[in-house]
VEXZAVO-254385 format. One record per atom (N, C-alpha, C): residue number from 1; x, y, z. Coordinates in pm, 1 decimal, padded with zeros to 6 digits. Example, Ala and Ser with C-alpha at 12.3 -4.5 7.8 and 13.67 -1.06 7.14 Angstrom:
BEGIN
   nr         u         v         w
    1   01319.0  -00569.0   00780.0
    1   01230.0  -00450.0   00780.0
    1   01320.0  -00330.0   00780.0
    2   01285.0  -00225.0   00708.0
    2   01367.0  -00106.0   00714.0
    2   01290.0   00003.0   00787.0
This chain:
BEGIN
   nr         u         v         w
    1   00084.0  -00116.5   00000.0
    1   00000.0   00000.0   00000.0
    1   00088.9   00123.2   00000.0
    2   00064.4   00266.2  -00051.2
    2   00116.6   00320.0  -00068.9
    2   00155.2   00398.1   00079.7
    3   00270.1   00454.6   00111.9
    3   00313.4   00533.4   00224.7
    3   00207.3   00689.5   00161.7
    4   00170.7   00761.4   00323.4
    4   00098.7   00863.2   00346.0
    4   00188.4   00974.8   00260.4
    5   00194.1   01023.8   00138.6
    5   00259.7   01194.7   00118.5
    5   00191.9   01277.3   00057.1
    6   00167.7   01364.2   00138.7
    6   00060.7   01455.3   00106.4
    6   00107.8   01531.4  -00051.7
    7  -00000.9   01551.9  -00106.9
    7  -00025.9   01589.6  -00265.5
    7  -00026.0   01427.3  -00264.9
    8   00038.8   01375.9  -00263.6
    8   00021.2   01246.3  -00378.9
    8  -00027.8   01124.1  -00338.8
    9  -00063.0   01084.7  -00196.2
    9  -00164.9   00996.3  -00207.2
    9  -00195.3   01001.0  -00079.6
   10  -00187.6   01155.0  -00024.8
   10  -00295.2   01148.1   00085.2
   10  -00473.2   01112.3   00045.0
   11  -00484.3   01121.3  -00091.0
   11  -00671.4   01087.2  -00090.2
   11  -00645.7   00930.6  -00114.6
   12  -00560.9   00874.7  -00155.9
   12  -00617.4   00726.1  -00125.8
   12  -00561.2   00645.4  -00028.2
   13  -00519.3   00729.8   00088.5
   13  -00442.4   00681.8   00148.0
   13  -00495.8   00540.9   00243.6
   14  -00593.8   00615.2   00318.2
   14  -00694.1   00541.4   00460.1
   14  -00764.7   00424.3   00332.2
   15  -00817.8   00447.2   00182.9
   15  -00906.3   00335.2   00159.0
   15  -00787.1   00238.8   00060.3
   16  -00678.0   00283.9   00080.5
   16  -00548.7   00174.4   00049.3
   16  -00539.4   00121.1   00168.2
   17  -00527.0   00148.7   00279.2
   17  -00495.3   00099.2   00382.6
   17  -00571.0  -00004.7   00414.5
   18  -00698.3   00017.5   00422.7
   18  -00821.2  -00057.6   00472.6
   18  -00821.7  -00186.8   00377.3
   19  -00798.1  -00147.1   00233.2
   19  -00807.1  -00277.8   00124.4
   19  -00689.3  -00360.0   00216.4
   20  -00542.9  -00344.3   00195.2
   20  -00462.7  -00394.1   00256.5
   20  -00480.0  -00506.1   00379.8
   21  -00569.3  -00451.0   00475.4
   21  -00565.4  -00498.5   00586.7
   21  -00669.7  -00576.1   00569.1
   22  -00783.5  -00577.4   00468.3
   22  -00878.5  -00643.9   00451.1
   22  -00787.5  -00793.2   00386.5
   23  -00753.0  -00765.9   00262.9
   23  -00640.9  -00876.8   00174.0
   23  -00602.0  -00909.8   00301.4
   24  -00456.9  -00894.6   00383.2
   24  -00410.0  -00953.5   00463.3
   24  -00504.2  -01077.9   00551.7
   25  -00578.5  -01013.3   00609.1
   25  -00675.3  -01085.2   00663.3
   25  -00730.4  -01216.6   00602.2
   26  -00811.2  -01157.2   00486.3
   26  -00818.2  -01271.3   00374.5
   26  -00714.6  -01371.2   00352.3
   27  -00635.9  -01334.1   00306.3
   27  -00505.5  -01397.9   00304.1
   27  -00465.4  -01497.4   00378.8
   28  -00408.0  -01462.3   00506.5
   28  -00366.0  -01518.9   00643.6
   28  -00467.8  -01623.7   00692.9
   29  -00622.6  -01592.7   00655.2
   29  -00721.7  -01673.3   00745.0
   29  -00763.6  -01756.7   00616.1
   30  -00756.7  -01768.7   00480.2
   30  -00781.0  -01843.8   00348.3
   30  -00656.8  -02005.5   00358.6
   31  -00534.1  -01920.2   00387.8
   31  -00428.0  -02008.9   00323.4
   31  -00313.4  -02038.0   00431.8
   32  -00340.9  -01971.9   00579.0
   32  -00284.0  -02019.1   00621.7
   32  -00127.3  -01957.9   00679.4
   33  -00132.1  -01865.2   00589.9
   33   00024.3  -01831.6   00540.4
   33   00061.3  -01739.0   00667.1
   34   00192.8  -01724.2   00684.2
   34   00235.4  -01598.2   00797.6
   34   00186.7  -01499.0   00797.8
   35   00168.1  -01398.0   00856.8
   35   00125.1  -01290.3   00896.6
   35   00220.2  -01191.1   00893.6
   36   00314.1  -01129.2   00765.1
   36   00412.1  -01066.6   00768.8
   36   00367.0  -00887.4   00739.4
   37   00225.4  -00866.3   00796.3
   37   00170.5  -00735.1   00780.8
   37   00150.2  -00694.1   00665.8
   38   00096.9  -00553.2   00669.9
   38   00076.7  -00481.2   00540.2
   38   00220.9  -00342.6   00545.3
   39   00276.4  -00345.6   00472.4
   39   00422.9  -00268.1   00434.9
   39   00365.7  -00146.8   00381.3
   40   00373.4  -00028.6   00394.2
   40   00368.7   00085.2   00313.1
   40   00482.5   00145.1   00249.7
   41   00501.8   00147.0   00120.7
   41   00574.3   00171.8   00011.5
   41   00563.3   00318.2  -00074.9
   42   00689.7   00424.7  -00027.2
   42   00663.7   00501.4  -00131.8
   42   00733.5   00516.9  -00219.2
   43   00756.7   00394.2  -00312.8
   43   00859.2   00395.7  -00392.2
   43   00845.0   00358.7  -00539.0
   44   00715.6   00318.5  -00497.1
   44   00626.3   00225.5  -00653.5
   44   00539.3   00368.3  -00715.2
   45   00587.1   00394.4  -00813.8
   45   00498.3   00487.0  -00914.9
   45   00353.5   00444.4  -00926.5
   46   00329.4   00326.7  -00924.1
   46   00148.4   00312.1  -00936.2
   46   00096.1   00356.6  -00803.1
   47   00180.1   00342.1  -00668.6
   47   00111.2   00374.9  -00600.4
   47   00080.9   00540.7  -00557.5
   48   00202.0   00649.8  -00619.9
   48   00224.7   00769.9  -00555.5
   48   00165.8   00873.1  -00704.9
   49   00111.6   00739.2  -00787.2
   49   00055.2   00876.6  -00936.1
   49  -00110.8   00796.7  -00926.9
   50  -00133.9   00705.0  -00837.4
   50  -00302.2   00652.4  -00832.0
   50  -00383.4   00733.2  -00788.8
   51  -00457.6   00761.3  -00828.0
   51  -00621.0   00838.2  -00797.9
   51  -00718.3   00735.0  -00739.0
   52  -00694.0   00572.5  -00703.9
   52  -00788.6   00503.4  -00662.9
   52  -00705.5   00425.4  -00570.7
   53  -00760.4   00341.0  -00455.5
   53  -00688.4   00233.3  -00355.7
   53  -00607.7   00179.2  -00398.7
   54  -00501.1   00190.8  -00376.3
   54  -00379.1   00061.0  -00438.4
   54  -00338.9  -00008.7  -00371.0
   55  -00290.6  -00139.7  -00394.5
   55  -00195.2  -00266.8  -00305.0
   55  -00129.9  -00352.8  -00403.5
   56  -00024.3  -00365.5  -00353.6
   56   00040.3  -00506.6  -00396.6
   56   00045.1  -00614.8  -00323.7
   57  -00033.1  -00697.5  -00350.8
   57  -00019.8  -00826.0  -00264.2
   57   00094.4  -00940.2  -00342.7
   58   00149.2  -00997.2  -00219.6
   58   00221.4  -01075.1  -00254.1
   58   00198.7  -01216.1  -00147.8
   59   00171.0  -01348.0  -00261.1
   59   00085.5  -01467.4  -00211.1
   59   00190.4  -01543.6  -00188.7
   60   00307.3  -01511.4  -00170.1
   60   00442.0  -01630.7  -00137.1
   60   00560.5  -01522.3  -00229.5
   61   00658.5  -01617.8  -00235.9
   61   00858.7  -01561.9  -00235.0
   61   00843.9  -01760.2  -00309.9
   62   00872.6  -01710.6  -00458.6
   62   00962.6  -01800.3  -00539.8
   62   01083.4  -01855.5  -00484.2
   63   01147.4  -01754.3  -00401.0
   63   01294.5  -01829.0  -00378.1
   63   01269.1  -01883.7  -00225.0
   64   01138.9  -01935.8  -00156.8
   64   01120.1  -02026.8  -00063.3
   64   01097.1  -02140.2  -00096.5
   65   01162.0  -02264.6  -00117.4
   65   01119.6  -02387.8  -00169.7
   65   00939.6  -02451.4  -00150.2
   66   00933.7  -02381.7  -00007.4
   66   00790.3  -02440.8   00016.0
   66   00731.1  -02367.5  -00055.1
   67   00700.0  -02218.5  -00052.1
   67   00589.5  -02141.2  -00090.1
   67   00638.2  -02145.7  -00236.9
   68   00753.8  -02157.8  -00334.3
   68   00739.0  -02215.8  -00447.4
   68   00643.6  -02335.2  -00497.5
   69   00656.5  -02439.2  -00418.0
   69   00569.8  -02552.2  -00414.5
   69   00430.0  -02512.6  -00436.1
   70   00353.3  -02447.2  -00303.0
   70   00247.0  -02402.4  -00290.1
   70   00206.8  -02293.8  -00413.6
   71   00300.2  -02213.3  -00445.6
   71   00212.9  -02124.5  -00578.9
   71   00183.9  -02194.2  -00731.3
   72   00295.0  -02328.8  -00742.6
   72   00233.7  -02394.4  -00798.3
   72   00183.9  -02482.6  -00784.8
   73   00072.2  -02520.6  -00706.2
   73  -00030.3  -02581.7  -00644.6
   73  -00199.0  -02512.7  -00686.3
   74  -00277.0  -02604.9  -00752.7
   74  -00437.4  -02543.4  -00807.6
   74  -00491.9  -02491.1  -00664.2
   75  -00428.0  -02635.5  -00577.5
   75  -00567.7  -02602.7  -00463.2
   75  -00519.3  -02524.4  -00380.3
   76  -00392.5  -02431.1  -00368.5
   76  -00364.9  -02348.0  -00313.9
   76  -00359.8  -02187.8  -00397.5
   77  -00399.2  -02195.8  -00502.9
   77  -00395.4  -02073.7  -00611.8
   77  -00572.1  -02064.8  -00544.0
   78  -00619.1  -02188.8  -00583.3
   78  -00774.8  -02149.3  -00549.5
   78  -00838.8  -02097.6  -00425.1
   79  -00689.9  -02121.0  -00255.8
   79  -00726.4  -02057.1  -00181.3
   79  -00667.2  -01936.5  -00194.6
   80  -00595.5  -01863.9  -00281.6
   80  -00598.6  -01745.4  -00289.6
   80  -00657.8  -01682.8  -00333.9
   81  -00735.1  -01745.8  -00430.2
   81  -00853.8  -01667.9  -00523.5
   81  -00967.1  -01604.1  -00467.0
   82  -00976.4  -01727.7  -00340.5
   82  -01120.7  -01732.4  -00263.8
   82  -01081.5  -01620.9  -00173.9
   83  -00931.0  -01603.5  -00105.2
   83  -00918.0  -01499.1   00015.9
   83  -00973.1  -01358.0  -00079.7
   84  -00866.2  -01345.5  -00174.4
   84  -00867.8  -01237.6  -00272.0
   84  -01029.7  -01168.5  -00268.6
   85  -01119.6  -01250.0  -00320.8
   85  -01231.6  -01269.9  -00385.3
   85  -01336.6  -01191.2  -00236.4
   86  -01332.5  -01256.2  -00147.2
   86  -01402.3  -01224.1  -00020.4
   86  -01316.8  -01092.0   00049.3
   87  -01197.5  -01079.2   00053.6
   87  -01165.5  -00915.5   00069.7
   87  -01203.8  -00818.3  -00028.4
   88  -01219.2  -00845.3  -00184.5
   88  -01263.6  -00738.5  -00255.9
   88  -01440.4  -00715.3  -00193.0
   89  -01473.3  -00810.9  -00204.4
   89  -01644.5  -00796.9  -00193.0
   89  -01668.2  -00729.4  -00000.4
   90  -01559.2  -00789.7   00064.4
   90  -01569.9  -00706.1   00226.5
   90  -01551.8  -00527.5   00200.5
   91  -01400.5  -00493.0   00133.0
   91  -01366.3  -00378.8   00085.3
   91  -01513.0  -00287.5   00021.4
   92  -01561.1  -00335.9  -00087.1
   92  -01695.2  -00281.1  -00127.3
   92  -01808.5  -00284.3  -00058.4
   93  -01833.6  -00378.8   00014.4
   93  -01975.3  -00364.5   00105.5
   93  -01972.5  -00218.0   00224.7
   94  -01869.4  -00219.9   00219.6
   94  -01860.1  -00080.9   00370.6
   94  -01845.7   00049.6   00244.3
């Protein structure tokens, strides 16, 4: 999610945040996975030139043998789909 700097993404700041913590949640309680927080980043151009909520989620690290395993895994892509899927629709209902 993007770090707070005013002009440039103080307006999406709080409903980046909230997506974030929603995903995480999703995430963590879908698949299981660690709980390594939500990071704020002001270093990514999509996030400091966006006019709408931004996040980068990241569902595992290629260079962990396990969570390599697991991303290529259906029935673990499909519990990310499902976390994914139920934080967007939580994010929009409020």
């Amino acid at each position: 999610m993007p770090a707070l700097r005013p002009g440039w993404t103080d307006d999406i700041y709080r409903s980046s945040r909230r997506a974030g913590q929603l995903l995480q949640q999703e995430l963590v309680a879908g698949t299981g996975a660690r709980n390594l927080g939500v990071v704020e980043r002001s270093d990514l151009t999509g996030f400091n030139w966006a006019d709408v909520p931004a996040v980068l989620v990241e569902t595992g690290f290629m260079s962990n043998p396990r969570e390599a395993r697991l991303l290529r895994s259906a029935g673990y892509q499909q519990k990310v789909a499902g976390a994914l899927s139920r934080a967007a629709q939580r994010f929009l209902i409020r």
